[in-house]
Every structure is written in C-alpha cells, then in structure tokens.
KOLTIRO-429845 format. One record per residue (C-alpha): x, y, z; residue in one letter. Coordinates in pm, whole numbers, plus 50000, padded with zeros to 5 digits. Example, Ala and Ser with C-alpha at 12.3 -4.5 7.8 and 13.67 -1.06 7.14 Angstrom:
% KOLTIRO-429845
512304955050780A 513674989450714S 
This chain:
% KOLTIRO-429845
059937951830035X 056697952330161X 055097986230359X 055017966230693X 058797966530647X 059088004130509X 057058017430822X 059037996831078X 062238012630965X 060708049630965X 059958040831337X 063548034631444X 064568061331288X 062298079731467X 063318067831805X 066798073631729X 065978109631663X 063918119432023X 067038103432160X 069378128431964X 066848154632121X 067108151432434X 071068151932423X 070898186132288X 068848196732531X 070988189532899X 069718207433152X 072738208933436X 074878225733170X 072758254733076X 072468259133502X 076138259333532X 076548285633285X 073928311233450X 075268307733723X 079178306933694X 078088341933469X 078378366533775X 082028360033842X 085008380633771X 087428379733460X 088848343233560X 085368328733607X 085098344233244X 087938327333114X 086858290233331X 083458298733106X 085108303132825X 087158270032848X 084038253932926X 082208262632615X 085088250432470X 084618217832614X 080668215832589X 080928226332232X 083648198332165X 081558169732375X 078528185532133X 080208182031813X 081338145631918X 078118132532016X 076698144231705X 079018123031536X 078548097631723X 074678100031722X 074928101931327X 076828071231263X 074478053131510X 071818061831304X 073268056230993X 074648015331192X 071048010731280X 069748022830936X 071928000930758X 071037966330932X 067107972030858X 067737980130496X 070047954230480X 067297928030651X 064577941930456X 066577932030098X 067347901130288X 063967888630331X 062727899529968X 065187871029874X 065007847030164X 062337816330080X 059397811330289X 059967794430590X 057737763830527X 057707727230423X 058077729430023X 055067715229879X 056937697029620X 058357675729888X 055157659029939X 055387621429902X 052877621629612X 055367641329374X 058127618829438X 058117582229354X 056457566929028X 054987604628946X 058227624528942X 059897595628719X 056607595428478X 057407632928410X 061057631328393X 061627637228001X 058777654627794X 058907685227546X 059677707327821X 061627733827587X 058377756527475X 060607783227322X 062227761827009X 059777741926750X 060657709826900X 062347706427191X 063097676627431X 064687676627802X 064697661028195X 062987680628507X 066547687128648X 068217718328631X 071157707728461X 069667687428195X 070697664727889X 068437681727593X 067317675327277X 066137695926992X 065377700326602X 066447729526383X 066207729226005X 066697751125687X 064097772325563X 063467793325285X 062577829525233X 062707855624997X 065367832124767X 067547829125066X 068147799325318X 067497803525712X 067997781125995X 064827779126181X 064907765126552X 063827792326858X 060087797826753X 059717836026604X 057457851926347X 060007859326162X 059997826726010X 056707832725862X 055767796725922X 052407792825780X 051177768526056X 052997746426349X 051657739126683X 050417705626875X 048037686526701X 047757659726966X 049927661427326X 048667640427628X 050847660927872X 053007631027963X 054337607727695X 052947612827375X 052417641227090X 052367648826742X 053037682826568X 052217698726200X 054437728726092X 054057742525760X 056907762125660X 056587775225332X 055907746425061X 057997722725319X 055267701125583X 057187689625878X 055337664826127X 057147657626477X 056107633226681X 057367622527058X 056297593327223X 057897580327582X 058457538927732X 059257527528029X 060637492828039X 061727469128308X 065397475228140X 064947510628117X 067157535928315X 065007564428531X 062647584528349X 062417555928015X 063407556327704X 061687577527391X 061677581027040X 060937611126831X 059717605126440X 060757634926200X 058357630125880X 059087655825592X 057137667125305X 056827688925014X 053657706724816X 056067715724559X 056207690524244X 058807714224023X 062217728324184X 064487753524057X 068017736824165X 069067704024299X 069237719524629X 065637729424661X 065017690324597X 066647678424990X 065107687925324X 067637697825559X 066957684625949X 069417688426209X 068877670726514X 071047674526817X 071597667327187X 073737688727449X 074287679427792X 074077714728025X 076137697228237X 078707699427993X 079467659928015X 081057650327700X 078767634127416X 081027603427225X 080457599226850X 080067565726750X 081857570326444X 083647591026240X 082017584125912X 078347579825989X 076527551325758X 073027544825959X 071817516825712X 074977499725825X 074487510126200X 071907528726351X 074247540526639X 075217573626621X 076367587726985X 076187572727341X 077507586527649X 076577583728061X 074967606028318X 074207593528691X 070707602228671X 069727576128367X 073037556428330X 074157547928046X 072487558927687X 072827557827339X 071037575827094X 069897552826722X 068777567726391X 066577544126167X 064837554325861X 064607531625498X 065337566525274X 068447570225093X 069427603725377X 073057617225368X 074207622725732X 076907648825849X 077487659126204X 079547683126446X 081027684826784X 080967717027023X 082807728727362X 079967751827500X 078887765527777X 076087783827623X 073167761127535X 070667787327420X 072627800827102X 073407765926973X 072117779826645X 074287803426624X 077147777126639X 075347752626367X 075017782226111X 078897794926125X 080217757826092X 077737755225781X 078697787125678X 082577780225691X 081837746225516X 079647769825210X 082877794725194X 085417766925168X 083727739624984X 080537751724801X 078887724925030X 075567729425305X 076417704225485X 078217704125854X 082287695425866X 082167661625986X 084517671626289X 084697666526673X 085807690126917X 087507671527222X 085127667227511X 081857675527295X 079307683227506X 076567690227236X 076537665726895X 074507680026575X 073517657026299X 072587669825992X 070007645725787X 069797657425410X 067547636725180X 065037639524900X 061307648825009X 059387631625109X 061417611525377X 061187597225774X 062977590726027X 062967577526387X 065427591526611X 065407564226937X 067017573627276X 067357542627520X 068967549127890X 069887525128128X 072387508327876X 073927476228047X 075087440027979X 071677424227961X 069487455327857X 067667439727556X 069067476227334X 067957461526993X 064627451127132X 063697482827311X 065147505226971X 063037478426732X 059707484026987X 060407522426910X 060607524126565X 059457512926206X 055817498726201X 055987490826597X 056477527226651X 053397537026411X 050997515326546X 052207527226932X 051847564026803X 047927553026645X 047157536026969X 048107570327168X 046587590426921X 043077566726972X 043527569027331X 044027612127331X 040367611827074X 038937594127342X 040197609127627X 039437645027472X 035627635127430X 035557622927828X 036947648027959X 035067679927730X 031727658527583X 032007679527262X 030477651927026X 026577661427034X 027727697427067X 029607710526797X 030817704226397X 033827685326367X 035377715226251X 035077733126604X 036397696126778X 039637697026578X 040347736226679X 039217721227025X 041837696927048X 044427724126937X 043617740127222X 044447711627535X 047187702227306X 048767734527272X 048367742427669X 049617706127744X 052827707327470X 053727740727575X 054577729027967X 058057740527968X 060597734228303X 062657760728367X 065637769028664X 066927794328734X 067477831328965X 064997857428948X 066567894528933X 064587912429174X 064597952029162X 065927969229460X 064508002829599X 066428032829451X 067228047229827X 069148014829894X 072678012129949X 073257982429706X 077187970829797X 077417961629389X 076667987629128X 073697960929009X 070277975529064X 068667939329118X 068997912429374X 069387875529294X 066557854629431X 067757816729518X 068027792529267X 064617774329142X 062917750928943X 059317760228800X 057587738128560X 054697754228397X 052177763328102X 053047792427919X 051187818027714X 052837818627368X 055947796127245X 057277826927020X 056307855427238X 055857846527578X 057727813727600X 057927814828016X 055527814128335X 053447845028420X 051537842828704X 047957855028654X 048097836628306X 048987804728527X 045237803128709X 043257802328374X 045707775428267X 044927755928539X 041137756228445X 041637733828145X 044997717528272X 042717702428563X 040177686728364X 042507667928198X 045127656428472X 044777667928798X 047857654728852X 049797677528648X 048157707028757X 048747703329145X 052527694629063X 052597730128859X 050467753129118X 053127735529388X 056097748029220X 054467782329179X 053717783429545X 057677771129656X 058677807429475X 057267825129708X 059307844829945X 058967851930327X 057247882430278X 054207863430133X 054827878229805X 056037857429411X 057447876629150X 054677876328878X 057087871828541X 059457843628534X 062537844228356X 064647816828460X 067677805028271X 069397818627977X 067257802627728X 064267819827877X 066177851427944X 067257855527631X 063637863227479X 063087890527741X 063297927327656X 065757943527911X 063057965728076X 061097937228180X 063547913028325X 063547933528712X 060437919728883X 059667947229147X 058637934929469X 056147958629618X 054347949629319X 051397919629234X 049597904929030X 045697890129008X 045727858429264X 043687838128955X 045197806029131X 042347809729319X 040417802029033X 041357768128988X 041757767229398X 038027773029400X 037477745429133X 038907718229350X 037307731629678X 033957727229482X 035037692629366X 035727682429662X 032467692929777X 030337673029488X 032627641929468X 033607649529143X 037497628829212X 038157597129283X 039557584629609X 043317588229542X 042737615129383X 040997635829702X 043357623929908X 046357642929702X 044627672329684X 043687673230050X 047707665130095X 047957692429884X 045637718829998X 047187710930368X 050477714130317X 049407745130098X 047577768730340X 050277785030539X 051277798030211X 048167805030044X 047547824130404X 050617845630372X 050167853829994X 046667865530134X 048247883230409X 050487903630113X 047707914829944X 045867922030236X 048697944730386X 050637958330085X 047847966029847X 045337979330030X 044008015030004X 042678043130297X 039058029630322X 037948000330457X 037687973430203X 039317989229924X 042657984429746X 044867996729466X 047487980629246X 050707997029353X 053308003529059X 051458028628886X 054138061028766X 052808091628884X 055488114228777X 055368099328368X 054998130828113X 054788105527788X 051818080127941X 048428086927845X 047038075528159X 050238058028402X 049838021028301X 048957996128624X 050817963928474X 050497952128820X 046597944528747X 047247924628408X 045397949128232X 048457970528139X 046938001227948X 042917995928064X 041858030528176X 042578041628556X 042828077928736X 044318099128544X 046548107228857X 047808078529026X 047568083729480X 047098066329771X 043348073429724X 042618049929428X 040578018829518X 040617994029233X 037467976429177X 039077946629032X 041497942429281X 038787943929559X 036927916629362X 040167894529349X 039997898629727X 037017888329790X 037877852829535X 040747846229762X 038957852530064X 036337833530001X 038537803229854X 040597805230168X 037647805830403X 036137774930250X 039567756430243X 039267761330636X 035707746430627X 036677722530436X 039177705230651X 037647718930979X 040377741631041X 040947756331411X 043807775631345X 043727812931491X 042677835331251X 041097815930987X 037487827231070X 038817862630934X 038577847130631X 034867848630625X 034137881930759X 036797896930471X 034747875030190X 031257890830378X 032577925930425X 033907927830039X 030617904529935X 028437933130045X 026117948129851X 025667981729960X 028787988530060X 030047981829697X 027878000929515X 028718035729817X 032348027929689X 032298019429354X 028698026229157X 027918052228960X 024278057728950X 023898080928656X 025898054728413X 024518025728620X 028468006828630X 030498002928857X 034128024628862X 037258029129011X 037838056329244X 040778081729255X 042198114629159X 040858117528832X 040448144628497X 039298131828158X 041518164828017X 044018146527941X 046278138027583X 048938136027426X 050218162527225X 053748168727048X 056198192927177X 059768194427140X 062348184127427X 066148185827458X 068078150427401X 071908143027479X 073588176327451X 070178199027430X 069088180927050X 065498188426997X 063618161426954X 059558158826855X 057628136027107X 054428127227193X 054198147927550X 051288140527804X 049108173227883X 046778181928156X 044198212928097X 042108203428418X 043048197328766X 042078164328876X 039688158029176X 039088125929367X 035798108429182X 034468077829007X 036548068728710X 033808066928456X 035198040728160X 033208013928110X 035087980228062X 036247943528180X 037307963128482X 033727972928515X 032127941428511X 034197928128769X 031307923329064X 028767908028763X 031647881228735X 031887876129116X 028287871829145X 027217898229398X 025217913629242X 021527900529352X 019897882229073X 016537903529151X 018407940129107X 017557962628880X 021717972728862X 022057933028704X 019987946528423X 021597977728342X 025267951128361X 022907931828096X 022507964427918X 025957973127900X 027367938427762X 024747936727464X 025037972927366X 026837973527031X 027838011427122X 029187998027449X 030957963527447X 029007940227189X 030137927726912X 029477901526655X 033287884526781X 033437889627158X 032607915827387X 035227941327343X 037597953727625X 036297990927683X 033498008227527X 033348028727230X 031778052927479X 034968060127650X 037498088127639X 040288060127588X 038948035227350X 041578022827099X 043658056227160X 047688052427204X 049178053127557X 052468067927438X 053658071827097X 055058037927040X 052358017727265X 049868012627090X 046068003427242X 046007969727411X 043607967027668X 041267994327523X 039147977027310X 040267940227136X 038587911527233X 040457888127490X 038647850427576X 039917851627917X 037657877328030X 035097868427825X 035207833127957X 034587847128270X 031777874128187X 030527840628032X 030547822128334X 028637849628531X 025787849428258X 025357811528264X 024937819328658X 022357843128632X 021057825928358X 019917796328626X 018927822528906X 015287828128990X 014927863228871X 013537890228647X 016847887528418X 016747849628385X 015407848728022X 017347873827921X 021167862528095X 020207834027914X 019987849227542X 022887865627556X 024717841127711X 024217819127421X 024927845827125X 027817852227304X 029247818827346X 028407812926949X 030207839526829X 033017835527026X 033427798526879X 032597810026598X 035187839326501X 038157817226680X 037577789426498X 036957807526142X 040567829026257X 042107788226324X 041267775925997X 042177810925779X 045787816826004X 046327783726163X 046707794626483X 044987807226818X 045677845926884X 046727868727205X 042947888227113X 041217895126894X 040057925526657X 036917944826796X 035457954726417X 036457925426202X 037127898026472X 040587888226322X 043237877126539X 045887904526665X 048757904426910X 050997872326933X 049787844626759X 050327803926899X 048837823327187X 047667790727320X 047237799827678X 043717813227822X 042727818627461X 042937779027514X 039937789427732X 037937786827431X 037527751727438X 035607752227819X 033807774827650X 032517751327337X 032327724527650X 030207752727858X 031907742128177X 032447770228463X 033647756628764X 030507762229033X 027707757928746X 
C-alpha cells in the first residue's frame, strides 16, 4: 500500500474517535444529576436507577462505537489490499494496433524458455513447448542435464548467434562432449499461425579413446509437452525414422494441425515415452525415473518405449555414435493440400544449412550496422561482442503468471497466506542470467533495453509495454518477477513476496530518454516514429503515475530529497540494514535507517524521470494539467547549489547520503538462545556510538551519481575532485574497472552478516561503469578546464574494461555478474549476459545523448 493510503485510513480513524468523544461527554445528563441531588431518599433511589440506566446506555454505545470503528476500519484495509492488486485503470499498451497483426504472429514461437539449455515455446500462456535434455558425465557418473545450473560444470554454452526473432545457433561444451543447437523459424503461405521451425542438434566429441561402449553414444532427448495438457499422438509404436521421419502429430486451435519429423543420415537408435502431467517444470524428473526403472530392470539407458493414455508430453531419446546430426522439423497448419514434405525437405538436410549460413551472413552484417566495430577493435573483442547481443537477444524468455504480493503484518488477511495474488499476466522479457536469474527484474530491464534498441526497436517497445501493463493502480510494479512454476521454481523462498511499499531504480527511463533523443535527431525511420509516438502516447498516463509513486511514496522530509523505503531498522545480524530497494543491496547507507535519510541516488533517478517525462510532454506538445510540473521537479533536483547544501561534503569533496549515521559499527560473535534456549555462536551486530544525523561519508557508485547525471558544471572545481576520485587507485581505480566502493571506506569488501558475503562493496560491475563512462565521454566534449583530462581517463577506462572481459570470455567462456577488484576475474553468476552485455556499447562507444 502506498502512504497516501496509510494516512487516509489514520484520518478516519481519527474522526471516528472525536465522535466517540463527544458521546462521553453529554451535557443534559451531568445537569440532571446535580440537580435531582437535593431530593429526599426516593429522589435517591430515582438517581440511583438512573445511573443504572446512563451507565447501561454508556456501556452500549461503547459497543456500538467500537464495532463501528472496527466496520469502518475493515472496509479501508480491505480497499487498500484491493487496489495493491487491482490493474491500472488504463488502455493496455499491448493492445495497440502495432503489436497485433503481422508483429505478434512474427514473435509467436522463439526460444522463449531462458531457464533450460535449449528451450522452445508460443507467447500464450498455456503453451505447446519444446525442449532438449541430455546425459552428461561427471565424476564417473551419468547426469541428465536440462534446467541450466552450475552444477553441471559445463565448460562453455551460450548464444553464439540469435537475431531475436527467427534464427540462432548455440555452442555448449560439456565435458569432452560439444553440443551445437541451432533454431531457425518459416513462414509459408501453407503454414498455420506463427510458421513452422526446425531445430538442428549437432554432437561431437574431443575424446578419440573410450573406456566402455557406453561412453562411445551421445544421449539427446528431445521432447514436446502441451501445458494445456492436450494429448500428444505417437506416430508409431516402434519408431524407425530412416523408414519415416514422422514421429508425433497432434492439434491445437491456435496453429491447427502439426506434426513433428526427425531426419538425420546417422545410424541413431530412437526410444521414446509418454506422460500424464500437470507439472511441466520437473519433466526431468519424470525422464530420469523411467530411465532409471528401465537401468534396474533391464541393464539398458534407454527410455521404455511406452505410452501413457492421453500423453500430453512425448520424450524421444536419440542414442548414436559421436559425431552425429539431426534435424528435428515442426510444421503447423497440417491440411489436405499443405505441401508437408516440401515445407519438412525446405527445413532440413543441405536446404536447412545453407538457410542457417544465409541467417548467420545476414546477423555478421547486421551486427557491424548496427555497432560499427570493424575499424575499432581485434576480431577477438568482435566475437565476445557478438556474445553479448546474442546472449541478451536468446535469453528473451515469456513468462505468465500471478505475482505473490506481501501483505502488511497489521492486516486482517481472511486466509492464513501472508501474500496476495496479483491478476494473471503475461511478461516477455530479457533476463539477467539463464542459471541464476532466469526471470525479469526491473531495474536490470532499462540497461537491457539500451542494446535491445539498437538492434530492433521493435522488440524493445513490445517488452517495455508489457512491463508497463504490470503496473497496478497505485502507480507502483513489483520489481522481481516470478511468474509460473518454471520460473518459481528457481526462486529462494525469501524472495518470492514482492513488497509493495517498496521500488526499484526507474532505469526505463534510460532507454525512454534514448528514444526521446531519437526522435529529436531523426535517428528512425518513418514507421518506425510513428510506433513509438503510438507508443509513448498511449504510455504517459502510466509513466505519469509510476512518477507520481515515487514522487509520493519515496520521498523524504526535505524538499527534494528521497529515501528507498524497505530498509530493517530493528536487524541485530546486518552490518549496515541492506536497501535492496535501490539495486545496490549491501552498498553502504546510515548506519540507522529513519525517515531522515535522503538517498542521493534515488534523488538522481528523480531527476532522469523527470526530466524524460517533461520532454515526452514537449515532445508531443502536451496540454494536459500538470505536465509543466515536470520541468520545475527536473530544475529543482537539477540544481546546483541546492545539491551540494544536501548532499556534498566539502572536506572529502563527494557527494553523500544523509541520515542517522555512526561508523562504530561491526559485527562481533556472541552467543544467543535457539529452539528451546540452545546456545548458538553468531555473528551479532554492535553499536559503541550513538548515531547522529550527518553525511554518510563512503565513497562509491552511489557517490558518483550527480557526475553521471551531468549536473555538475563542466567549469567546477567539484568535477575535478569526481575526476580525482575515479582515477585514484586507493579510491576506485583499477587496472579492470572502477571498483564499487573505495578501499578508503569503513565497509569495503567486509561481510554484511555472516553468511552474506560483500557484493556491492567493492567488485567491478559494467553497468555502472557504463554509465560513469558515459558521463566522462560528456565532459570529455564540454568546453572546460577538465576536458583533456575526462578525456584520458575516459579512454584507459574503456580499454581496460574491454580488455579484462574479453581476456575473462576467452579463459571461462562466459560473461560474469562482476568482476574481481584485484585480479579482474569474473565472480558472481556467470552467463550473466544482461547489462554486463553493456560491454559491447561500450567497445561501440555509444551513450545515448553523445
């Protein structure tokens, strides 16, 4: 619930109680009793019946009075948990004309299952799907690999090439077994909605000496389930795909009728098995007990050849001797006159390699329009380039499902849940990390959109439109989205309740910004500006109430400022209470979170959105009441002086956040009672200082904040002591990145509880250095005594940036979450192909406004 909605229901309370008041306090009665007082015995007697009857008519309107409050208390909790789930009451921007049509069928299918190595499905919430597992070895034993995790220890996998819409290829190296994927999509004049598509499986092996027959076959397993739970039919009991390449068929109303084809000229054995399920997310669960049963009873790894009655998910299992390939071809729309052998024969063999080398020529080409990397860079650099877009572009997942939403601990919840359901929806988005972080998260989603636009504009607008239809009345959209059980089922239980008094940066702005300045300079065509005016139009109401949330919920006692709300103020095991609110989980704030705090990122967020909203309204000549506000909040948070009264800190020259603050602070073990009065050791938080309201004084990304958002004047002497801070090596330089707090601080790389180790207190992450990157190329073209030297830095910083990720590429074979402040190696989730996708705009050097 937002405050608006907290303080309104404090003031009927209120009223309620003056009312109760005045009640208790009835004149007439108290003049009736002085005076009936000087009577004789009776009138004693007719008083004391009275206060009988005064006392009685007291006791009942206090009953009465109580259950009124509690009647009128109960509808305004009630409405306020009503609205936190209750859509906002606009035109969904997904309704627009130019998502429906030819666009909406060119997305339909596409590898829209991030979470599992290879994964295939529709943009419907109840979707037919397709998918690969296979077996793996480690440690002498055999595992089935399929949901992507590191405990496969795969050596390499991720998107070589992946155009966002119909084509892409995929290495994954797991152990001395090379498995290439590749998915490419037609649409035919025969074809049912959405086309047909073909998926080639090409296996490998380093290994030229085995130890046992067995280690000699690859085994693939390729399967399709229908969520709807329509049944899949088998095309034949003993499967012989030399003799026919059909092996299952079946109908849905949204593509007709379909049939599925397996070609490939190696000698492969085939086995397969039907399953009744419900559950599509633990399908290999179901694969390995059916090949386990099959080991136990026959000595055999190979699936039982049975079919359960109404199927609704068919595995194949393709065993053969490395190396082999295969095409598996899926053709909808199946009729009388459909031309099936013509459309499966354009989809495989040597027609399907030279469609898959024309797409691959046509990505290359594509890749060096869009980013101009060619006179640039090594060719080295180019390929870990092309990683990147084709990581962020394979890893656009579609997901539906209900958000659990947290509910206040004062509410009286009917159900002994502690979350609300939000209404059912559809998001299709990028993600961060296939293993890790295989679902949308909001802040990540506006530095995805700054290499997602550059490539299809198209795409993005359809994604930052389906993040915009979450939102709820209230203005506000829950920042972590786990819809579904396949994407709920990689989500530790603490983090599944998204708490709605809480945010989360507005970086949609970012790319917001981006297209308002695009707009400006012509850089789209003609069809294209007219989407994203459709878009930005239909848009602004709810770009204006998200604005309105921040500008209401978050905001702090002064003028200008805010705070990230969320923060635990009663924790005894936190370091310093964690604002996960911000994005920046564990970065250093007051040691004691209040209502005081103002948050100098948070203010500098404002001012993006602000800004971005007020030239929207310029833009399009908006007349709307209220839009001029927009302005005057960008020029009241834009100025100078006021920032540096609130946030600057003239004897460290930086900039700070404000609050109730002690640097006596640590953790130190002492033993507490557990279950019935155990000790226990644990790391407790202590406090040998009182804290007083001040300047926060850890220098950081957090610090930085108004050098990214450019307001500082290029001719102050505070832009060179910002210049001073980022190429100090006993600040934030280093050879790999500029690190995330300086070695100067209190906090740097120290634990936040005993199992959290440091995350935002000094590794290296590219999306803030991406934008600290930005800001120097800025300065770096502004008149100014700090030209020259914005301009130095800017380009040792860029180089070793490229530099370190692409040595890290090449020596792990993937992309990291951040990366290590003394050696530069790559920490945190790896195939963390989100902003540290970033990296390529970076080799590119394009930011935005420059």
């Amino acid at each position: 619930m937002t405050g608006g909605g907290r303080r309104s229901a404090r003031s009927r309370i209120k009223s309620v109680d003056s009312k109760e008041d005045d009640v208790g306090n009835t004149k007439p009665n108290l003049k009736l009793r002085r005076g009936r007082s000087r009577g004789d015995g009776s009138a004693l007697r007719i008083l004391n019946a009275n206060l009988k009857v005064v006392l009685g008519f007291s006791v009942l309107a206090f009953v009465i009075i109580f259950f009124t409050i509690q009647h009128l208390m109960h509808p305004v909790e009630e409405a306020q948990r009503a609205r936190v789930v209750t859509p906002f009451p606009a035109p969904k921007i997904m309704d627009l004309p130019q998502f429906q049509g030819e666009h909406k069928e060119s997305l339909y299918w596409g590898t829209y299952r991030p979470q599992v190595y290879f994964g295939v499905r529709t943009r419907t919430p109840r979707s037919l799907i397709a998918g690969l597992m296979w077996i793996g070895m480690k440690d002498g034993g055999y595992f089935m690999r399929h949901v992507c995790q590191d405990l496969d220890e795969l050596s390499k996998y991720g998107w070589t090439r992946h155009n966002g819409r119909d084509y892409g290829q995929q290495l994954l190296v797991d152990q001395e077994m090379t498995l290439e994927t590749s998915f490419l999509k037609s649409k035919g004049a025969d074809s049912g909605y959405g086309g047909d598509w073909a998926v080639r499986l090409e296996v490998q092996s380093e290994r030229t000496r085995w130890d046992d027959e067995l280690q000699r076959n690859a085994h693939l397993f390729f399967y399709l389930a229908d969520e709807d739970g329509n049944a899949l039919t088998l095309s034949q009991d003993t499967i012989q795909i030399q003799q026919s390449s059909l092996v299952a068929l079946g109908s849905r109303k949204d593509i007709g009728g379909w049939q599925l084809h397996m070609k490939s000229k190696a000698d492969l054995e085939v086995h397969y098995s039907g399953f009744r399920t419900p559950h599509i997310h633990n399908l290999s669960d179901l694969v390995q007990e059916n090949l386990s049963d099959q080991a136990v009873k026959f000595g055999l790894l190979r699936l039982s050849d049975t079919y359960a009655d109404s199927s609704n998910v068919l595995v194949f299992q393709l065993s053969g001797r490395t190396p082999f390939e295969t095409d598996l071809v899926f053709v909808t729309g199946i009729g009388d006159n459909s031309r099936v052998e013509e459309r499966i024969s354009s989809l495989s063999g040597v027609m399907l390699t030279d469609q898959l080398k024309e797409k691959q020529g046509e990505f290359d080409a594509k890749f060096e329009s869009c980013f101009k990397l060619a006179d640039k860079l090594d060719s080295e650099s180019i390929i870990v380039g092309k990683a990147a877009i084709a990581n962020m572009l394979g890893a656009i997942g579609y997901f539906y499902g209900q958000s659990k939403i947290s509910v206040p601990t004062n509410s009286n919840v009917k159900n002994h849940d502690n979350f609300l359901l939000y209404w059912p929806a559809e998001l299709y988005t990028a993600v961060p990390s296939r293993p890790f972080f295989p679902r949308g998260f909001l802040w990540d989603e506006g530095f995805h959109q700054l290499l997602i636009w550059r490539w299809d504009i198209h795409i993005s607008l359809d994604i930052i439109g389906h993040w915009l239809d979450l939102m709820n009345i209230n203005g506000w959209i829950p920042r972590e989205q786990i819809l579904g059980a396949e994407a709920l089922s990689k989500v530790p239980e603490e983090f599944v309740l998204q708490h709605p008094s809480n945010g989360n940066p507005p970086t949609l702005f970012l790319f917001l910004r981006d297209l308002v300045h695009g707009m400006r300079k012509n850089k789209f065509t003609v069809s294209e500006s007219n989407e994203i005016t459709s878009f930005l139009e239909r848009a602004f109401v709810r770009l204006e109430a998200w604005f309105q949330w921040f500008n209401t919920t978050q905001s702090g006692k002064e003028v200008g400022s805010y705070y990230w709300h969320g923060r635990d103020n009663k924790t005894i095991r936190e370091l310093n209470p964690k604002a996960l609110s911000s994005g920046f989980d564990d970065y250093p704030r007051a040691s004691h979170p209040t209502e005081d705090e103002r948050h100098l990122d948070l203010r500098c967020w404002m001012l993006l959105a602000a800004d971005c909203m007020d030239s929207i309204s310029k833009l399009f000549e908006m007349k709307q009441t209220g839009v001029e506000e927009y302005g005057s909040t960008a020029k009241l948070l834009s100025d100078f002086a006021t920032l540096n009264q609130m946030h600057f800190d003239h004897v460290h020259g930086a900039y700070f956040d404000f609050g109730n603050h002690t640097e006596k602070v640590r953790l130190s073990w002492a033993e507490v009672k557990v279950g019935n009065n155990h000790p226990r050791r644990e790391l407790i938080r202590e406090v040998s200082e009182r804290p007083e309201l001040k300047l926060v004084p850890h220098i950081g990304y957090v610090s930085l904040f108004p050098f990214m958002a450019r307001i500082i004047p290029p001719e102050s002497w505070i832009l060179g002591k910002q210049l001073d801070h980022i190429s100090n090596k006993s600040i934030l330089w280093t050879d790999f990145g500029l690190r995330s707090l300086s070695k100067t601080s209190s906090l740097y790389m120290k634990r936040n509880t005993e199992h959290d180790p440091p995350y935002w207190r000094g590794p290296i992450w590219m999306n803030m250095n991406y934008m600290i990157l930005s800001a120097l190329h800025h300065y770096s073209l502004e008149n100014g005594p700090y030209r020259e030297r914005a301009k130095a830095i800017y380009d040792d910083l860029r180089s070793n940036l490229i530099r370190n990720v692409v040595q890290n590429y090449y020596q792990t074979g993937f992309l990291w979450e951040q990366y290590d402040q003394k050696q530069g190696k790559g920490k945190g989730a790896r195939l963390f192909t989100g902003w540290t996708s970033l990296l390529l705009l970076i080799m590119a050097e394009a930011y935005g406004e420059s």
